[in-house]
C-alpha positions, 0 to 999 in steps of 0.5 A, spaced: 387 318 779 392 314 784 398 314 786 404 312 782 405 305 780 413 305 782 417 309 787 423 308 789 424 307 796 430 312 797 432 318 793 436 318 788 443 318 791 448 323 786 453 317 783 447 312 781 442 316 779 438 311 773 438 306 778 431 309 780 425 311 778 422 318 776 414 317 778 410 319 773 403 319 773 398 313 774 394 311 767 388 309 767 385 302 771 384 296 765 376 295 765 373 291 770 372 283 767 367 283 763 365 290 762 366 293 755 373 297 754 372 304 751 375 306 746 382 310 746 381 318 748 385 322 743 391 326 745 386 333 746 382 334 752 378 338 753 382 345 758 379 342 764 380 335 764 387 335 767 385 329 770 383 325 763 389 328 759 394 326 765 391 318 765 392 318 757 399 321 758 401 316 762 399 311 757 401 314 750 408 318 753 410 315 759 417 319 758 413 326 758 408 323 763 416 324 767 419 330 765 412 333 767 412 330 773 419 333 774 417 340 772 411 341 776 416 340 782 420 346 781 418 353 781 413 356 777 418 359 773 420 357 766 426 352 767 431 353 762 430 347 756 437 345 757 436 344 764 434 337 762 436 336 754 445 337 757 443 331 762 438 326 760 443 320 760 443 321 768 435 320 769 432 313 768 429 312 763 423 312 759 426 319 760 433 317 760 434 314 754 431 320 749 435 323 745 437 330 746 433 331 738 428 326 740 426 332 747 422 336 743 417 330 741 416 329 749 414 337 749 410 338 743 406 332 747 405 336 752 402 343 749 399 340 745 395 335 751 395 343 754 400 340 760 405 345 758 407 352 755 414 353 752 417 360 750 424 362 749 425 363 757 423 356 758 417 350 760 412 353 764 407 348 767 401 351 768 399 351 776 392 348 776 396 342 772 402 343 777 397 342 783 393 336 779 400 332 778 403 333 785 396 331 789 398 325 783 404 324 786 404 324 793 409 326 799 415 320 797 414 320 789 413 329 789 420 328 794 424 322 789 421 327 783 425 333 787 431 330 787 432 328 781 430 335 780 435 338 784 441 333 780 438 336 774 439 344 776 446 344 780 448 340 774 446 346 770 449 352 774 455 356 771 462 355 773 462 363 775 460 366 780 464 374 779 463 373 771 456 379 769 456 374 763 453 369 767 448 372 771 442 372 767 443 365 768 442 365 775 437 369 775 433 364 771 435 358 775 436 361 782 428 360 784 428 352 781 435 351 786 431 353 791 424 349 789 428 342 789 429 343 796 436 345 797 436 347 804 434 339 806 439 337 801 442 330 801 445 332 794 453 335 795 452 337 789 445 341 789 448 344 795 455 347 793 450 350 787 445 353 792 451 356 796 454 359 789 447 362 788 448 366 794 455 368 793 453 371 785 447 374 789 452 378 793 456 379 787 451 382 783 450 387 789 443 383 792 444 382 799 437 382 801 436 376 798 443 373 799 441 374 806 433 371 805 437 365 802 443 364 806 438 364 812 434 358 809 439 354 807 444 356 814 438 354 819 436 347 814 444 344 814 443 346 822 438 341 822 440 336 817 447 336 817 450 339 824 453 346 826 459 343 824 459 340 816 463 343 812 457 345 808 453 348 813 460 353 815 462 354 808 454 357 808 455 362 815 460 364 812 456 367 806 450 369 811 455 373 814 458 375 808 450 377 806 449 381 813 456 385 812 453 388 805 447 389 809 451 393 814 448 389 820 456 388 823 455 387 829 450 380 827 456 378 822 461 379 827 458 373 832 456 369 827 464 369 824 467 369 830 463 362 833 464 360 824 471 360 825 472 358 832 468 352 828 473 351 823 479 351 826 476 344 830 473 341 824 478 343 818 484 345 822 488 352 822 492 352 815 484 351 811 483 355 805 476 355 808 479 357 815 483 363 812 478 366 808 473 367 814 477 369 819 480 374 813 472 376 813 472 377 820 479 382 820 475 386 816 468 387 819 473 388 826 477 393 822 470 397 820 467 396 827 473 401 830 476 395 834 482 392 833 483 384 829 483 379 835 489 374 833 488 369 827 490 362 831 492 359 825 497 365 825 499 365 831 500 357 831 504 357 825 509 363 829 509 359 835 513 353 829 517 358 826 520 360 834 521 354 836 525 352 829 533 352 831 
């Protein structure tokens, strides 16, 4: 097996996604001139002929090949069926122009050819045929696959993060936000989802893995975007806001006072985003014992009322 035949040169950008391709896997090479071409194989293989059951995909089901191709990128836990079926017309096609009630087809292909498990938590792609697909892929084709991943996952998060009744939901898509490649994201989208994931874990009172999480997508929009993106500070206010509800005051101190010092320079005094971090901050001073340091956007705005005849 080879490469893809088409990759797009650049990844799927989150206004224009079906002007691109998803990979899927290559099918088989035409035989050589003058050799005998064999017969088509059935659509059963054999359990270990992942190599042969992905060629003939790709030649009978180009819209599965796709969709296996997505799922294998993610994590290995189920992904939720509507993770796709909700957002189908946003993909290019062959897999972008299944019907939502045509979508059980493409997964029925792929259990039986053995590619894929379905159960009433969602399609899990077994490991050995995830390591055969991406190994297919390649480097470019398995990152264009995560990113239509990603578009895919953010588009499928709640709206909610404090409500209880949607926090089995994201528990079952919290390991596929962070699989699609959050931290490195050029995806806005994916990246507000990965930050809501955050604050839903701290409302369910997981500040360990709030803490593992923020510090991953934190120490990755640093690198990509800048101490100063409104994204990477939205992100240090929640790592800090982790490290309160684990009682490391002192680390989430720091960490708020260079946040808002930050905020003010980029977002300006009088920003929603300013105010609430510099509130959180009040907070972890008042718990230390130590007396608030002013708020400057306060103390700005008294300074205008003062002056006012």
């Amino acid at each position: 097996m080879g490469a893809p035949d088409s990759v797009p040169l650049a990844e799927p950008g989150p206004t224009t996604p079906s002007t691109a391709v998803v990979p899927s896997p290559r099918p088989a090479a035409d035989p050589a001139p003058g050799a005998v071409a064999s017969s088509p194989r059935p659509d059963r293989h054999d359990p270990g002929d992942i190599e042969g059951a992905l060629e003939t995909l790709g030649e009978r089901h180009p819209a599965a090949a796709q969709l296996l191709c997505l799922c294998a990128v993610l994590h290995p836990a189920p992904v939720p069926v509507d993770v796709f079926t909700r957002s189908l017309p946003i993909l290019p096609r062959p897999l972008g122009g299944v019907a939502p009630l045509q979508f059980n087809g493409l997964v029925a292909a792929l259990v039986e050819a053995g590619l894929m498990h379905r159960g009433h938590q969602g399609l899990r792609v077994p490991e050995p045929v995830r390591a055969a697909v991406r190994d297919d892929l390649g480097d470019e084709a398995a990152g264009v696959c995560r990113a239509y991943a990603g578009i895919l996952v953010a588009a499928a998060v709640p709206d909610q993060v404090a409500e209880p009744s949607t926090w089995p939901r994201w528990a079952a898509l919290a390991p596929h936000l962070i699989a699609s490649g959050a931290a490195h994201s050029t995806d806005p989208v994916l990246r507000a989802a990965a930050c809501s994931l955050v604050a839903s874990l701290l409302h369910r009172g997981k500040a360990r893995p709030a803490r593992t999480i923020a510090t991953e997508l934190h120490t990755g929009w640093r690198e990509t975007l800048g101490p100063d993106h409104p994204d990477t500070l939205r992100c240090a206010h929640e790592l800090a806001r982790s490290l309160v509800a684990a009682g490391a005051l002192l680390p989430a101190r720091k960490l708020l006072d260079d946040t808002v010092h930050r905020l003010v320079g980029t977002l300006g005094t009088t920003h929603p985003q300013t105010r609430v971090a510099a509130e959180t901050r009040r907070g972890v001073l008042l718990r230390m014992g130590g007396m608030p340091r002013p708020d400057p956007s306060r103390a700005k705005a008294a300074h205008r009322r003062r002056k006012q005849p």
